[in-house]
C-alpha positions in Angstrom: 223.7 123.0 0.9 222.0 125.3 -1.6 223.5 124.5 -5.5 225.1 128.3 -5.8 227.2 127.9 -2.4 229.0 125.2 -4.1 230.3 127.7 -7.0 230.8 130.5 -5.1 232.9 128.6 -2.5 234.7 127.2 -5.8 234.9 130.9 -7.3 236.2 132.0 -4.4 239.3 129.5 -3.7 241.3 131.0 -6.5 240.9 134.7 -5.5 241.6 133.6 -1.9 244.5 131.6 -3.3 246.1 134.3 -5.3 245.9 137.1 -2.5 247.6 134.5 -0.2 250.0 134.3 -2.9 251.0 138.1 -2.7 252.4 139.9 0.5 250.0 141.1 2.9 250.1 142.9 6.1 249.5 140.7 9.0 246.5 140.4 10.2 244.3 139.1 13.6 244.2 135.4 14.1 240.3 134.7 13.1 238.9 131.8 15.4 235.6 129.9 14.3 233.4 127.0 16.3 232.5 125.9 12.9 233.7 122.5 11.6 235.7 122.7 8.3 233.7 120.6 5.8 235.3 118.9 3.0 234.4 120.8 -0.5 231.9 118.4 -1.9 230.5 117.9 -5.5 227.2 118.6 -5.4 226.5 115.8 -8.6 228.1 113.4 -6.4 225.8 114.3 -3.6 222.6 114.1 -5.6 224.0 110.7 -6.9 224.3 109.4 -3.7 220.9 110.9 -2.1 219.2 109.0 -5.3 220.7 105.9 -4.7 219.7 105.9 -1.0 216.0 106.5 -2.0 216.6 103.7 -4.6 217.7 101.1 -1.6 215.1 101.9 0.6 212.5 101.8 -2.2 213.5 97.7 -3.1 213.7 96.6 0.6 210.6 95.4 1.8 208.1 97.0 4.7 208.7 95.6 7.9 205.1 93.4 9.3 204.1 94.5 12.7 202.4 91.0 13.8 206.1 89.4 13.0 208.1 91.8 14.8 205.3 91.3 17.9 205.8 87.7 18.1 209.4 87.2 16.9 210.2 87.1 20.5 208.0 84.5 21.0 208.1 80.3 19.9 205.4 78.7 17.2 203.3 76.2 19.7 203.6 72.5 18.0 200.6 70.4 17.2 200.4 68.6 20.5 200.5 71.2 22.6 197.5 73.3 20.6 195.5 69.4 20.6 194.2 69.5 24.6 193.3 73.5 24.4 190.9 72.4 21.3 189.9 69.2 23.3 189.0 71.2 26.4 187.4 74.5 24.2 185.2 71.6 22.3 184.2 69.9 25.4 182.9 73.0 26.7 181.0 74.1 23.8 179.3 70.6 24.0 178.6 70.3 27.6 176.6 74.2 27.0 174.8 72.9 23.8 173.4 69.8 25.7 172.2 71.8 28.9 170.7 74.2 25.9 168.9 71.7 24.6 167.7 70.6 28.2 166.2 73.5 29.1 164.6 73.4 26.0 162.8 70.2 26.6 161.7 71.1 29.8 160.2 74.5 28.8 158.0 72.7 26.1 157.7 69.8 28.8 156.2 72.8 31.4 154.4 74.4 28.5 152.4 71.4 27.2 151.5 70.8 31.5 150.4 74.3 31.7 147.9 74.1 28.3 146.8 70.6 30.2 146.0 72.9 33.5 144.4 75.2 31.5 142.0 72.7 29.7 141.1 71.2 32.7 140.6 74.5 34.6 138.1 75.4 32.1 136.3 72.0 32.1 135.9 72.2 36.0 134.6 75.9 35.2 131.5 74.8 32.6 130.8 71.9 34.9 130.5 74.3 37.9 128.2 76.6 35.8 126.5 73.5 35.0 125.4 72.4 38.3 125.0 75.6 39.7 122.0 76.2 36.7 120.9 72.7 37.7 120.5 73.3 41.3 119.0 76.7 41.2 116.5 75.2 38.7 116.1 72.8 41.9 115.7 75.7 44.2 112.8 77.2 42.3 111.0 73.9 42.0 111.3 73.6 45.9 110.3 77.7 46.3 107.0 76.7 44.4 106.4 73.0 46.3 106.8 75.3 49.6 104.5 78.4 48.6 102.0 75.1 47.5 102.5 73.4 51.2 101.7 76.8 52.7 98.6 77.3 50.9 97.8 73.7 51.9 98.7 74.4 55.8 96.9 77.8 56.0 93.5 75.7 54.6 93.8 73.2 57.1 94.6 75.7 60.1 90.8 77.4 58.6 89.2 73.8 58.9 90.7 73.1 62.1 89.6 76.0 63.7 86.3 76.1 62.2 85.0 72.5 62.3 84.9 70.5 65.4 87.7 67.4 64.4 89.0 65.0 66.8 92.5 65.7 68.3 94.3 62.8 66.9 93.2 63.5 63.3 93.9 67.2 63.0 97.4 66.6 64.2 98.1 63.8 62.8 97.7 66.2 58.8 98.9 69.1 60.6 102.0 67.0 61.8 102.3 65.5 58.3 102.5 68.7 56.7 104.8 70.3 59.5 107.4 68.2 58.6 107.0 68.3 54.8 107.4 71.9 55.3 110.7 71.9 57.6 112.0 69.2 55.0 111.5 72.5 52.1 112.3 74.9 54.0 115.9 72.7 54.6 116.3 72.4 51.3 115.4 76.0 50.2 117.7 77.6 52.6 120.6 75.0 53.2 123.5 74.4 50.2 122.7 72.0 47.5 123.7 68.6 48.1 122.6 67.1 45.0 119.7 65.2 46.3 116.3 64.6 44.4 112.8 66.0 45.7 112.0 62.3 46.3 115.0 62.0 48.5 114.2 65.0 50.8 110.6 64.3 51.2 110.8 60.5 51.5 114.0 61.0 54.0 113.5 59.0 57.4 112.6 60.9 60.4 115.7 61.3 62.7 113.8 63.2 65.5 112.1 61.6 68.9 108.3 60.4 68.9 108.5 63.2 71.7 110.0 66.3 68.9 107.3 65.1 66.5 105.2 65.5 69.0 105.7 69.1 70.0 106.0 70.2 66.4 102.5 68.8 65.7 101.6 71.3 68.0 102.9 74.8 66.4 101.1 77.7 65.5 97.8 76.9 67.6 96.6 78.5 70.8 97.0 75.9 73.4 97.9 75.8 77.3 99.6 73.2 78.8 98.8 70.6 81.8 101.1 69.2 83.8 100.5 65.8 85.6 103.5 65.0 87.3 101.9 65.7 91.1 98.5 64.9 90.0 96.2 61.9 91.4 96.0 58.6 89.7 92.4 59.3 88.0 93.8 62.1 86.6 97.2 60.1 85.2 94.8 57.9 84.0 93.2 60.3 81.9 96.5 60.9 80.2 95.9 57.5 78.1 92.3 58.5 77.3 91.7 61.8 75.8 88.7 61.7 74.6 87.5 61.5 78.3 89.8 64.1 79.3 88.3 66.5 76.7 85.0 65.9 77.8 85.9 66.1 82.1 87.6 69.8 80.9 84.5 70.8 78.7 82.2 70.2 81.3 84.2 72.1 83.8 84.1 75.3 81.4 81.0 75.0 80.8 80.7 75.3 84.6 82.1 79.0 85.0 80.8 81.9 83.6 84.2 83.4 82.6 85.3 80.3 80.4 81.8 79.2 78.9 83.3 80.5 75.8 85.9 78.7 75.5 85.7 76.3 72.4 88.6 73.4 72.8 89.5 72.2 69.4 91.5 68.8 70.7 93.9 67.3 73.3 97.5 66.1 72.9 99.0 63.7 75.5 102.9 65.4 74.7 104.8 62.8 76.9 103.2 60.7 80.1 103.4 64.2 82.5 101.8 66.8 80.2 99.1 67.2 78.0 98.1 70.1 75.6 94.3 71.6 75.5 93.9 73.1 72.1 91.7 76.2 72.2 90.1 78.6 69.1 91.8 81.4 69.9 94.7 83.5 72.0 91.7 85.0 73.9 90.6 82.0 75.1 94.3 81.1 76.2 93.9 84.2 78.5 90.2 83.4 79.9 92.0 79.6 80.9 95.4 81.3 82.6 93.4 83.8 84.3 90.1 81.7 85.5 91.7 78.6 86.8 88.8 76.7 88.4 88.4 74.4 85.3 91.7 72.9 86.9 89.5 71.7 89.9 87.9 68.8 87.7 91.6 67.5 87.2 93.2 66.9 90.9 96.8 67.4 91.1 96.9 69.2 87.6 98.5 72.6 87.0 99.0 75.0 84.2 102.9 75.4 83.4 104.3 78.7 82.0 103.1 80.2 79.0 105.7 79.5 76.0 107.9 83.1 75.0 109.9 83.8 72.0 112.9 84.7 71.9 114.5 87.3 69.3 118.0 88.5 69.3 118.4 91.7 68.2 122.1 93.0 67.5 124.3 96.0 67.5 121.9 97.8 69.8 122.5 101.0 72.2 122.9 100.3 75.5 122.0 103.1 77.0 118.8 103.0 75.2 117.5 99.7 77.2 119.6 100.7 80.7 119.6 103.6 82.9 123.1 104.9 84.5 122.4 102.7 87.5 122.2 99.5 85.0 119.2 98.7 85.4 116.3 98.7 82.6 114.5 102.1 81.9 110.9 101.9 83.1 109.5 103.2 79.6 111.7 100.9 77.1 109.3 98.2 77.1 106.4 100.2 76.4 108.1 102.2 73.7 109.5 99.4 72.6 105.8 97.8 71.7 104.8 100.8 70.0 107.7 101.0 68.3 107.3 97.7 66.7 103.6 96.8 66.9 104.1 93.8 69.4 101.8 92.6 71.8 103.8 92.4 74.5 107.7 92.1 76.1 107.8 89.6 78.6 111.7 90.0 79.8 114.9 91.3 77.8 118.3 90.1 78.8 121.9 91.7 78.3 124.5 89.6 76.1 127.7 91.9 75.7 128.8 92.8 79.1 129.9 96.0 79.4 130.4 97.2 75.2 128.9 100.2 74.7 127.1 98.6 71.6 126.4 95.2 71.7 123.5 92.2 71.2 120.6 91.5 73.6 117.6 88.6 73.6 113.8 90.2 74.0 111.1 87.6 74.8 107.8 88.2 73.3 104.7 86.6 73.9 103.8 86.1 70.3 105.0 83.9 68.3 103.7 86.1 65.2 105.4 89.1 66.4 108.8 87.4 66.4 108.3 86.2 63.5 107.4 89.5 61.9 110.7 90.9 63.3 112.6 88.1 61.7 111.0 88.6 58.7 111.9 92.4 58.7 115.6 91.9 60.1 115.5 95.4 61.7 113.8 96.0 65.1 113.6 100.3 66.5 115.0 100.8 69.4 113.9 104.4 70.4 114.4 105.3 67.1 118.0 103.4 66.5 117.8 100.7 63.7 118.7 96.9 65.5 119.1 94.5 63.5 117.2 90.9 64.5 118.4 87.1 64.2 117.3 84.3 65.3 118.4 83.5 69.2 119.3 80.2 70.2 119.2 79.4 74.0 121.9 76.9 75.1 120.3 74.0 76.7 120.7 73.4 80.6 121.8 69.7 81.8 118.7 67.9 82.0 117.5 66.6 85.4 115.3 64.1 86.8 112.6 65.5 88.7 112.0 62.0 90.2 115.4 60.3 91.4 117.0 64.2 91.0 119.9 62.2 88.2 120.8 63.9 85.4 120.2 63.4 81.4 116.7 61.9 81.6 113.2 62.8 81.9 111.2 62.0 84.9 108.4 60.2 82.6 111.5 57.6 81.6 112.9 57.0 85.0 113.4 53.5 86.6 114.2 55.0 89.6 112.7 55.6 93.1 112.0 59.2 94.8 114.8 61.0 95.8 114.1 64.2 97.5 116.5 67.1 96.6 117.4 68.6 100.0 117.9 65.4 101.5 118.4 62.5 99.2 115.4 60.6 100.8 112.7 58.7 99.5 110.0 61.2 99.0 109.6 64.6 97.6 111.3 67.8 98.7 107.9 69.2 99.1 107.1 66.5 101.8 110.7 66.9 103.4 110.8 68.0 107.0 114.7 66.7 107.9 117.4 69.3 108.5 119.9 67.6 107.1 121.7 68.9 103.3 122.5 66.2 101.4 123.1 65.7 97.2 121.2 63.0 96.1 123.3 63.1 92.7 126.6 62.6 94.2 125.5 62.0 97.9 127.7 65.6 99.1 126.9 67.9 101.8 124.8 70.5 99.2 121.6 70.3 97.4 121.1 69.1 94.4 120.8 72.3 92.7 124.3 73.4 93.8 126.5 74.7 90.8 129.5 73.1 91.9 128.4 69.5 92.2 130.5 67.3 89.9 127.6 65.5 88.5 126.5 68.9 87.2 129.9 69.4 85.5 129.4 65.6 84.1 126.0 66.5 82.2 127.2 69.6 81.0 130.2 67.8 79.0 127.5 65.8 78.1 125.4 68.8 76.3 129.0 70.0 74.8 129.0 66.8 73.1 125.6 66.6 71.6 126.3 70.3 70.5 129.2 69.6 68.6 127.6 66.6 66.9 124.5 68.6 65.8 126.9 71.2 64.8 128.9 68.9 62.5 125.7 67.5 61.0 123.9 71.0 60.1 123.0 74.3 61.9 119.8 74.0 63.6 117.0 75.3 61.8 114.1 74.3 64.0 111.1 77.0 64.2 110.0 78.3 67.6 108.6 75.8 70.1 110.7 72.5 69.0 113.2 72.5 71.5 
């Protein structure tokens, strides 16, 4: 209430009480919603608002946590003992697997430094050897280019001086395998091993290997004496008298009068090489063959070819559409390369577009010098040449017609091949077919004979021991 409604409600009551006092007219009824208050003093009320404020001032403030948890009872000391035990346990149980994995980080750390270390060792010792052996390498490259120099000067003497057969092969075979030893070395991996080791190394080949090695690089023909008389076998032990029979019988003919034989070399006990000066005089014996005359039963075989295999080649530029070879490749081919002569060419990749074929030469310089180059022109493609290594055939007897020996090294009697007799198939006359290998009704050339499959398991085997040893690295003519 405001403070003047209190006095003018008090100044009022005695007016209001002295007009009620007098007579008045009567008036309306007046009706009000209001509620009649009580007069109040307004001291009394300001006395009683202060005292209010006062009360309120010296209680104290409610706390929110208390009036939160007043619904709810104080846990005693047993029950709040586990919950500790439990939160402890845990907090222990964490540290410990901490400190575990840890240890076994330092643990994998101090391996890894140890890896490290030793990775680093195993890298110096690797530079190490790898200085050593190319150090080794250069010492061989030298000895070789040395050996070389030393082979070239004996070829000159040989071919200049009139020496005995057994003596110039017997350096030139010396020095042949000194050289295939170096070139081993030069061109194979490492292996550790001292110059004395390689050179002083036992010979693992045949008498019959060295033999035919003694023999490369000079111009020779070769005799066979399988179907020739006994005088002439005979001669086989005496070369000396064999050299002089053949010179006389040269000196006989007009055509090889020429002819200057440097020496003779009994190969096995059914050939014989006649050493010549030159690659002409090769030709004058192959094409005037009455020298053979003085040596009944005698004959010349084949002259030796060389293989080269020459890969990713055209096809289309060696065959026609037919498939068969176009008349101008091997000319072109000659004069493409500068060799002497192709003797035959053979096909390896079926049906490929592009693919790898063999080329025979009749030099053994010319495939050498493709070799050397590594790329061959065929009409006017780039080839590029490897070395080609034939597969060997099962080896057959001549003699007994029995597989995996020579016919020099047989203990057996004639067999013939068409009819398993005793004599030759050029003396047979019988009609009857018979395999003197496995006695069945086919020759002994048949395909299908099992004796055949039994010698070729036989080659499969040797290849895959030679192969396990070392690649074969033999020069041309020592198979």
């Amino acid at each position: 209430m405001p403070p003047g409604a209190a006095a003018t409600e008090r100044a009022a009551t005695p007016e209001l009480t002295e007009q009620s006092a007098a007579p008045t007219a009567p008036q309306p009824l007046r009706t009000s919603n209001r509620p009649i208050r009580v007069p109040v003093s307004y001291s009394q009320e300001q006395e009683r608002d202060a005292a209010s404020r006062r009360q309120r001032k010296n209680q104290p403030e409610p706390n929110p946590h208390e009036s939160a948890t007043a619904g709810h009872a104080t846990p005693t000391p047993d029950q709040t003992d586990p919950i500790l035990r439990a939160i402890l346990e845990a907090f222990g149980k964490v540290e410990t697997a901490n400190k575990y994995f840890h240890q076994e980080i330092e643990a994998r750390h101090v391996e890894r430094s140890r890896f490290q270390s030793q990775i680093t060792e195993l890298r110096n010792e690797l530079c190490r050897r790898d200085e050593r052996y190319q150090e080794e390498i250069k010492s061989y490259k030298v000895a070789l280019v040395e050996m070389q120099e030393k082979m070239e000067e004996l070829k000159q003497t040989a071919l200049t001086t009139n020496l005995t057969g057994c003596t110039c092969n017997g350096h030139y075979e010396e020095l042949r395998a000194e050289l295939q030893s170096l070139r081993t070395a030069v061109t194979s991996p490492s292996t550790g091993r001292s110059w004395a080791s390689i050179v002083s190394q036992p010979s693992v080949v045949s008498s019959n290997t060295r033999a035919v090695r003694s023999s490369l690089g000079l111009p020779a023909v070769v005799l066979d004496v399988r179907s020739a008389s006994d005088d002439t076998k005979a001669l086989v032990d005496d070369p000396a008298q064999m050299r002089e029979k053949v010179r006389a019988a040269l000196d006989d003919q007009t055509a090889t009068s020429s002819v200057e034989i440097v020496g003779i070399k009994p190969t096995s006990r059914t050939t014989v090489k006649v050493f010549v000066d030159s690659e002409e005089s090769v030709a004058h014996l192959r094409r005037a063959t009455q020298w053979l005359d003085s040596l009944p039963g005698a004959t010349l075989q084949g002259e030796q070819w060389f293989p080269v295999k020459l890969n990713d080649v055209k096809k289309e530029s060696v065959y026609g559409a037919s498939g068969t070879q176009r008349e101008d490749f091997t000319q072109t081919f000659q004069e493409e390369n500068n060799v002497e002569q192709v003797k035959k060419i053979v096909w390896l990749s079926g049906t490929k577009r592009y693919g790898s074929m063999a080329i025979y030469l009749s030099r053994q310089g010319d495939a050498e010098a493709l070799l050397t180059r590594r790329i061959a022109h065929v009409r006017g493609e780039a080839a590029f040449s490897d070395r080609f290594h034939e597969r060997p055939r099962p080896l057959r007897c001549r003699k007994c017609q029995q597989y995996n020996h020579k016919e020099d090294r047989c203990p057996n009697s004639v067999a013939c091949g068409k009819c398993a007799g005793h004599h030759r198939a050029e003396q047979c006359t019988s009609n009857t077919v018979t395999c003197a290998a496995c006695q069945g009704n086919h020759t002994v050339k048949d395909r299908n004979c099992p004796k055949w499959d039994e010698a070729w398991k036989v080659i499969r085997r040797r290849e895959q021991v030679t192969a396990a040893r070392r690649p074969d690295s033999l020069p041309y003519g020592s198979q």
